[in-house]
N, C-alpha and C positions, 0 to 999 in steps of 0.2 A: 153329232156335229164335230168333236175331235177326229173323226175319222177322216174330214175332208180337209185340215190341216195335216194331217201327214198323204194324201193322195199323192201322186208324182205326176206330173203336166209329162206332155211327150219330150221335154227336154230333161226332164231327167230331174227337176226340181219342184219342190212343192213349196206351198205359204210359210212353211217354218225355215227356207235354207237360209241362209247363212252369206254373207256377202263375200266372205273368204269360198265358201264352198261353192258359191257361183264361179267365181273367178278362179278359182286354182290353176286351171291350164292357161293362165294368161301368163304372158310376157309383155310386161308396157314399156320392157327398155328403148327409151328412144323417143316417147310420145309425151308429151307433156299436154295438160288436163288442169282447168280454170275452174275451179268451183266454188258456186256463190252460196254462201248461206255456212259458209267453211266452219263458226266459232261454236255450233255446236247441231245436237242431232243428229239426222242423217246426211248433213254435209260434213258435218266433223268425223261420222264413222266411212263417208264416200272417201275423203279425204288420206284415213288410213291406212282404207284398204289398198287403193289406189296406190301410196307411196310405197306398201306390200309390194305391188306389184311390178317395181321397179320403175313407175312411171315418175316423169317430174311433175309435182302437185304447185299450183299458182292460186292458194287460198283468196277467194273476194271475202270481207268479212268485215261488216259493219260495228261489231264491237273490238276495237282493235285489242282490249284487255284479255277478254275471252279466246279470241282469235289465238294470240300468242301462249296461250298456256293451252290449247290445243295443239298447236304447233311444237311445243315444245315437250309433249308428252308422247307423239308421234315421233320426234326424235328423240328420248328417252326409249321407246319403243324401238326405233328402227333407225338407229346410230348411223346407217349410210344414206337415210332417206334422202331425195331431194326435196325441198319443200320451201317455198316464199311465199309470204302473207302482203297484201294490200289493201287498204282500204277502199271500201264499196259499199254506198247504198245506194240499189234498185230504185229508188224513190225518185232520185235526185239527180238531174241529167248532167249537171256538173259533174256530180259522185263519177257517173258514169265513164265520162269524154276524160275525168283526172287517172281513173283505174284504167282505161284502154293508154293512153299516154305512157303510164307507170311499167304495162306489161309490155308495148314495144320497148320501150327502155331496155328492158330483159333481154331483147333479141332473139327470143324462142320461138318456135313455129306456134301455131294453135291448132291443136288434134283434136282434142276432146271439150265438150264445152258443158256442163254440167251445171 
C-alpha cells in the first residue's frame, strides 16, 4: 500500500507532494487569487503557498480571529507577501453580495478563484 503513495502520476507527482513542490515553477506575479475557507486547513496552507508564489492572496474567511493570525503568520513568513483578509460566509447571501462589494472596493482583477 505505501508503495502506491510514492508512485508518480504522468506529471511527475504523486499523493505525498507537497504543494510547494507542485507549484515551484510558478510565477503568480501579477495574478491575484480569492480563497474561501482562508483561516484555516487547506485554505490556510492554499493561501500560503500562493503568497510563495508571488501572487496577491484575497483571504474570504468566516472566522475573522483565526483568519488574521493566519494572515499574519503568512506575513511573519513571507515579509513581502501581498495578502488581505474579508469576511465571508458561503452560507449567507448577504455574507456573499457584502465580500464581492468589499473586493471590488480593492480594485483588483479576479484570476484565480479558489
Amino acid at each position: 500500500m505505501w508503495g502506491l503513495l510514492r508512485r508518480r502520476s504522468p506529471s511527475g507527482f504523486s499523493p505525498s507532494s507537497t504543494a510547494e513542490e507542485v507549484t515551484a515553477a510558478v510565477d503568480g506575479s501579477g495574478l491575484v487569487a480569492v480563497v474561501t475557507g482562508a483561516s484555516s486547513g487547506i485554505g490556510a496552507e492554499t493561501c500560503r503557498v500562493l503568497a510563495m508564489r508571488g501572487l496577491h492572496v484575497v483571504m474570504g474567511v468566516r472566522n475573522s480571529s483565526a483568519g488574521a493570525r493566519v494572515r499574519d503568520e503568512i506575513v511573519r513568513q513571507l515579509p513581502a507577501a501581498k495578502i488581505e483578509m474579508l469576511d465571508l460566509d458561503l452560507s449567507l447571501m448577504s455574507s456573499v453580495r457584502r465580500f464581492a462589494e468589499n473586493f471590488n472596493a480593492l480594485n483588483l482583477p479576479l484570476n484565480i478563484l479558489v
